[in-house]
C-alpha positions in Angstrom: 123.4 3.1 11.2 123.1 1.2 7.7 119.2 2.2 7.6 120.0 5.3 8.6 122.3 5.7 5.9 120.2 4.4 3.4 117.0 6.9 4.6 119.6 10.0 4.2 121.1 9.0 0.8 117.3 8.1 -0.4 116.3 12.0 1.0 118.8 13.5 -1.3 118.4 11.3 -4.1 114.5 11.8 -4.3 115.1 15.7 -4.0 117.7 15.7 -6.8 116.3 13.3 -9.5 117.7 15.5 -12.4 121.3 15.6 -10.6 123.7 12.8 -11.5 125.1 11.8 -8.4 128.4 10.3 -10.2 131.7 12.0 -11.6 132.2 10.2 -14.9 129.4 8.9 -17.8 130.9 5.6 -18.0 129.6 4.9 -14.2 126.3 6.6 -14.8 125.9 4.4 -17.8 126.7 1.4 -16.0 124.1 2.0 -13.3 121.6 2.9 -16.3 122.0 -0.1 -18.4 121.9 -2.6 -14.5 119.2 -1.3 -13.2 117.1 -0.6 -16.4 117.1 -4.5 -17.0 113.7 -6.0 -17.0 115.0 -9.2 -16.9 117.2 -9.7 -14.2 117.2 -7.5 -11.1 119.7 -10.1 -9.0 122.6 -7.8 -9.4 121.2 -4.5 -8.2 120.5 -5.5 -4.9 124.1 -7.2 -4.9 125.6 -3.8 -6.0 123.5 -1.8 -2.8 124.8 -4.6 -0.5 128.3 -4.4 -1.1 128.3 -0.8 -1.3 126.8 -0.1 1.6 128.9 -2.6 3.4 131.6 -0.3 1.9 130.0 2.9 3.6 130.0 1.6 6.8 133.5 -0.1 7.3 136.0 1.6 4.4 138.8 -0.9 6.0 136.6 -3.8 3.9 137.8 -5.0 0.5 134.1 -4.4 -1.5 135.6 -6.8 -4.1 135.6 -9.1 -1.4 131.5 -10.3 0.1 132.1 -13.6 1.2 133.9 -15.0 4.4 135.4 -17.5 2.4 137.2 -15.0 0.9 141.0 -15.1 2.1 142.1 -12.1 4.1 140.8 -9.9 7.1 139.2 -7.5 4.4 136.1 -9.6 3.7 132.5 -9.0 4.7 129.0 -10.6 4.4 127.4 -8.9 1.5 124.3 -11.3 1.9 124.2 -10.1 5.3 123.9 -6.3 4.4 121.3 -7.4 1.7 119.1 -9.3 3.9 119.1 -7.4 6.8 119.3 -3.6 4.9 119.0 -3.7 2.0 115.8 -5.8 1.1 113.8 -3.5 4.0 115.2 -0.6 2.6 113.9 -1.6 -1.2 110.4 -3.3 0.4 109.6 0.0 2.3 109.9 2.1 -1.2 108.7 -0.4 -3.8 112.2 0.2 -5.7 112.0 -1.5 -8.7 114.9 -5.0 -7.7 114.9 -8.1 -6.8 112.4 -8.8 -3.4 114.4 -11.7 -2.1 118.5 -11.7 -1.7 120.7 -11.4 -4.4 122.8 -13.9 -3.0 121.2 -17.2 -3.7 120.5 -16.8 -7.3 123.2 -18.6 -9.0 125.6 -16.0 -10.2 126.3 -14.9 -6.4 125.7 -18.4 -4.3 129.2 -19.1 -2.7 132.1 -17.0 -3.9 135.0 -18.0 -2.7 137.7 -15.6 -4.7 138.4 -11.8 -5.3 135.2 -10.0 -7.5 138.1 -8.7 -10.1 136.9 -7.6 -13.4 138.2 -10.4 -15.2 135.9 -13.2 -13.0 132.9 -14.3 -15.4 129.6 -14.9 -13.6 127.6 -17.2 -14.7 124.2 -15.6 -15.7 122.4 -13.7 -18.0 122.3 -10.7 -19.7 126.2 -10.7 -19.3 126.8 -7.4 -19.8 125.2 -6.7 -16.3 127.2 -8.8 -14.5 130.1 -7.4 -16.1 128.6 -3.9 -15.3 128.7 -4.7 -11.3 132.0 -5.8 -11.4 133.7 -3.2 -13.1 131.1 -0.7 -10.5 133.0 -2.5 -7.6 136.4 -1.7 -9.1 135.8 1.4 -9.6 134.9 2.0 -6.0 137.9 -0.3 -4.9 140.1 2.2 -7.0 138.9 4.8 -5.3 137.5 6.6 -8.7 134.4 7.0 -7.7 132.8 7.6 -3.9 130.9 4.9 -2.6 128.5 7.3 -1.2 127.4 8.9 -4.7 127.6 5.3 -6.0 124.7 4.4 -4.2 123.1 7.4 -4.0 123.3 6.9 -7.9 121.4 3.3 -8.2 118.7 5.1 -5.7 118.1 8.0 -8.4 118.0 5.7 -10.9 115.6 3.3 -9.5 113.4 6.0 -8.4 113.5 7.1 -11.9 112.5 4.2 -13.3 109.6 3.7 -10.9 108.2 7.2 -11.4 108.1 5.8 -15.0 106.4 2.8 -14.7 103.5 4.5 -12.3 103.0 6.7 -15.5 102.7 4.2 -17.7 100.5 1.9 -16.1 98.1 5.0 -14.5 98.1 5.6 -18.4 96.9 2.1 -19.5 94.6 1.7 -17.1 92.9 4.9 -17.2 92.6 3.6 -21.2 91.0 0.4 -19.9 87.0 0.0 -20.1 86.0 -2.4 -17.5 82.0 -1.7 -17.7 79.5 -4.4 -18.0 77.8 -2.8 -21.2 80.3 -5.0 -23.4 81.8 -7.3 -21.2 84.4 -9.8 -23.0 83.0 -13.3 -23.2 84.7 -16.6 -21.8 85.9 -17.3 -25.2 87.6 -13.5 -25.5 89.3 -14.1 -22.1 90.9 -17.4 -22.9 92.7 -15.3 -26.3 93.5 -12.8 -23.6 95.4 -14.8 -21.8 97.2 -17.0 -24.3 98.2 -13.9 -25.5 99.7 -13.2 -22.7 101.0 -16.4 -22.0 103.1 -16.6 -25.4 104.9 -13.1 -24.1 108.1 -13.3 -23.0 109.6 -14.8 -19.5 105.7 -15.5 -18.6 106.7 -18.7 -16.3 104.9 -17.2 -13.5 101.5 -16.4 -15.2 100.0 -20.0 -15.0 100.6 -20.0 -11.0 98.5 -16.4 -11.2 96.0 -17.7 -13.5 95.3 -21.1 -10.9 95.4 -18.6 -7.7 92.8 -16.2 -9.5 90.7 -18.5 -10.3 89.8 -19.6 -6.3 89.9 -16.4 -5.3 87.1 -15.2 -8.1 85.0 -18.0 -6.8 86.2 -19.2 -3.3 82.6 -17.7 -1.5 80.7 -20.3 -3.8 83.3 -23.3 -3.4 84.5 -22.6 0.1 87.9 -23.6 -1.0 90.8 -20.6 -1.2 94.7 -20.6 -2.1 97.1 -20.0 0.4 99.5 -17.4 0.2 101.7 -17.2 -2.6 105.5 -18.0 -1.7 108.3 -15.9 -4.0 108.8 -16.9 -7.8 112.1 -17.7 -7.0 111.5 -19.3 -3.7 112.7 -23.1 -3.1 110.0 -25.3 -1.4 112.4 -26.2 0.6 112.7 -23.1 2.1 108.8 -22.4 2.3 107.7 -25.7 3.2 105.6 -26.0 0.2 104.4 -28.9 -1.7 103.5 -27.0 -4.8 102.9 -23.7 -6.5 99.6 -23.0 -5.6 97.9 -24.8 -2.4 93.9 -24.9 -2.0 92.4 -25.7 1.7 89.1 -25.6 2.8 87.8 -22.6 4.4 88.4 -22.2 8.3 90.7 -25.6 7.9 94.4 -25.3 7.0 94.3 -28.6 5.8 95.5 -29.1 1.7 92.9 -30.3 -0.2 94.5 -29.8 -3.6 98.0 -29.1 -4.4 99.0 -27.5 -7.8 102.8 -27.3 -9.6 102.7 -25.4 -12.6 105.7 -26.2 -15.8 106.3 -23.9 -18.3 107.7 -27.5 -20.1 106.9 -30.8 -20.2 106.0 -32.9 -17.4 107.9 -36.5 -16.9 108.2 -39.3 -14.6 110.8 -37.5 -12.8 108.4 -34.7 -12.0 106.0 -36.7 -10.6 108.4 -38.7 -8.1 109.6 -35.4 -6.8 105.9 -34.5 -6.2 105.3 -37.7 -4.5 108.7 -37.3 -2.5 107.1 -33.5 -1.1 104.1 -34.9 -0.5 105.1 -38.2 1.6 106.9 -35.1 4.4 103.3 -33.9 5.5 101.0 -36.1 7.6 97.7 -34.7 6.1 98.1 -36.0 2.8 96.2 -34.0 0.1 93.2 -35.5 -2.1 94.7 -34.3 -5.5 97.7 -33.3 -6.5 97.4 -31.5 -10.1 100.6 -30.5 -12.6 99.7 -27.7 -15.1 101.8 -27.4 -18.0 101.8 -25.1 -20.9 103.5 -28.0 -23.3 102.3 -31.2 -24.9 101.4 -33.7 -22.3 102.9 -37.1 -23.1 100.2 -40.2 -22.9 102.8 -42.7 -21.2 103.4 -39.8 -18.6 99.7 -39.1 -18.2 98.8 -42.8 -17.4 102.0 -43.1 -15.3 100.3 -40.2 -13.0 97.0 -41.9 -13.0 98.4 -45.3 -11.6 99.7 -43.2 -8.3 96.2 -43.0 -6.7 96.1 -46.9 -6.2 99.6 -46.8 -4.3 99.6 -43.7 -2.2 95.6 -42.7 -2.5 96.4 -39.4 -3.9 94.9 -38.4 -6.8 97.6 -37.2 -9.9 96.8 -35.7 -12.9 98.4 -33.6 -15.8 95.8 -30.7 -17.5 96.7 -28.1 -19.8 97.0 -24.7 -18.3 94.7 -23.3 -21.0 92.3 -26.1 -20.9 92.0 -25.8 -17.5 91.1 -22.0 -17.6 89.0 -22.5 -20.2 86.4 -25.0 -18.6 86.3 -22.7 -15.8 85.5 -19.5 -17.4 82.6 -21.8 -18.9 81.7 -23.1 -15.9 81.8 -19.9 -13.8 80.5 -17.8 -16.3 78.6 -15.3 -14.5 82.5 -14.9 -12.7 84.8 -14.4 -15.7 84.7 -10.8 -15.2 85.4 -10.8 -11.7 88.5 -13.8 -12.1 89.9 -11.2 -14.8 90.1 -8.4 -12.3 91.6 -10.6 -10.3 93.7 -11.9 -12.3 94.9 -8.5 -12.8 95.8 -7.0 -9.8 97.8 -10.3 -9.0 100.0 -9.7 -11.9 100.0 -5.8 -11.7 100.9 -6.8 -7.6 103.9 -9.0 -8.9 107.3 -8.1 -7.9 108.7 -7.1 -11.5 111.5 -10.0 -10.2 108.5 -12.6 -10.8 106.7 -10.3 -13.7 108.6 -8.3 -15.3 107.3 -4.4 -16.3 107.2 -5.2 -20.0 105.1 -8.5 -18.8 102.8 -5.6 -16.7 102.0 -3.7 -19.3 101.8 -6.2 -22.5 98.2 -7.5 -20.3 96.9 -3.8 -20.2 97.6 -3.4 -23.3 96.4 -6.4 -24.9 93.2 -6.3 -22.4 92.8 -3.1 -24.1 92.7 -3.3 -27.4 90.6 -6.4 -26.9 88.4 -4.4 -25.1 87.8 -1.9 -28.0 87.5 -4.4 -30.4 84.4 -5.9 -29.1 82.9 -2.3 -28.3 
């Protein structure tokens, strides 16, 4: 029934895109201003949840998605999100959060009434805000949960018809010939260009993972899948970012953890911690930062080989890309096409749209310059 519902309010959304679904403006420009932001797409998928928890049992408080929650009112909003919610949003490529709403900070374990006045700790806060006063207004009954939802769906649809513009746009702009083909050296700007854009912490994992897959048929060495941005090892059963076995073996030969900050001590006893869970040990295990590296922290890393006889090291994520590009020169074309569907493939949750479309762009108008 909850799928079903979802289907039949997507079918009428999709047919009435120029057709507010809502009775007031302040509503519609709630919905507008949570799911337009590039930043943080946590809270529309907590919005969908509840509502549609709503929709199917009106007896439920929707102020009230956690157990924990006194009274017989309360429901499982993270149970709605997982099990709806994120196959409803996976099957259509909306434009939220691809993993639950409910373990990002702001919604972990609620244990009081969603009122208006309850501050959730996150950022922007005007969003947060936004979905609560969207679940009061439902709860006061002035507004119908129904064309609530239907409402987020419009909008999200909206906004996705927008971005497939866009990016059809800057990539039909984008000349990708071999008659002036950017150099090693032009690549490396490229991509500390787009490094210095903003909320860019998953880039380095994208650069690491492109560069073994532009190359993995003369190595024999490929990544495994990448897990979620936001997914905890713990959960995954990951040792690091990016994971590099030997072909037809699932062995780990080489294990890399990317910081968008310094690396210390600390980081480096965690790694070691991960690492001593598997059996198979892995031959190197490699931090790449995109900050200073400290000397005392670099020799620290270098002393762990004699204790546990894995090899540590600290490289700069640009360095790194650099003497690659150099050394697989004939390749630097093909790792930036890979590089590029990875981040245009990104949920926006991980890269952002803006993130998207700053590489076209800048790949772009390097492009030009050197023809």
């Amino acid at each position: 029934m909850p799928l079903t519902i979802l289907e039949d309010l997507y079918k009428v959304a999709s047919e009435n895109l120029t057709n507010t679904a809502v009775n007031h403006t302040t509503t519609r420009t709630l919905i507008e201003t949570i799911c337009r932001c590039n930043t943080n797409k946590a809270p529309i998928r907590f919005l969908m949840s509840c509502i549609l928890a709503k929709i199917c049992n009106p007896k439920v408080d929707i102020r009230k998605p956690y157990t924990e929650i006194p009274g017989k009112d309360t429901y499982s909003g993270r149970h709605y999100d997982e099990q709806y919610i994120q196959t409803f949003v996976h099957k259509y490529k909306l434009p939220c959060n691809p993993t639950t709403a409910y373990l990002t900070p702001a919604f972990r374990n609620l244990d009081r009434i969603l009122d208006t006045d309850l501050v959730l700790v996150g950022r922007p806060k005007e969003i947060y805000k936004s979905a609560l006063i969207i679940l009061d207004t439902i709860h006061r009954n002035m507004e119908a949960p129904h064309s609530v939802l239907m409402e987020i769906i419009r909008v999200l649809l909206i906004i996705k018809m927008e971005d497939e513009l866009r990016m059809k746009q800057l990539l039909s702009d984008l000349h990708t010939d071999d008659v002036h083909p950017l150099s090693s050296e032009d690549i490396v700007v490229l991509l500390s260009q787009h490094l210095r854009c903003k909320h860019s912490s998953r880039l380095p994992v994208l650069i690491v993972a492109s560069a073994y897959q532009a190359v993995r048929d003369r190595i024999g060495e490929l990544n495994k899948q990448l897990e979620a941005h936001n997914a905890a090892d713990k959960q995954t059963g990951s040792i690091g970012d990016v994971e590099i076995m030997l072909e037809n073996d699932d062995k780990i030969v080489t294990c890399y953890e990317m910081k968008d900050k310094r690396v210390t001590r600390d980081d480096i006893d965690v790694a070691i911690q991960k690492i001593s869970t598997i059996e198979d040990k892995a031959d190197n295990y490699i931090f790449i930062t995109t900050d200073v590296i400290e000397h005392e922290v670099s020799e620290y890393a270098k002393s762990i080989y004699e204790k546990i006889g894995v090899e540590f090291a600290i490289l700069d994520c640009i360095g790194f890309i650099k003497h690659f590009l150099h050394f697989f020169h004939r390749r630097r074309i093909d790792f930036l096409n890979v590089y590029q569907e990875m981040v245009l493939n990104e949920p926006t949750s991980s890269v952002s749209q803006p993130l998207k479309e700053a590489f076209l762009a800048l790949r772009r108008s390097l492009e030009a310059d050197r023809r």
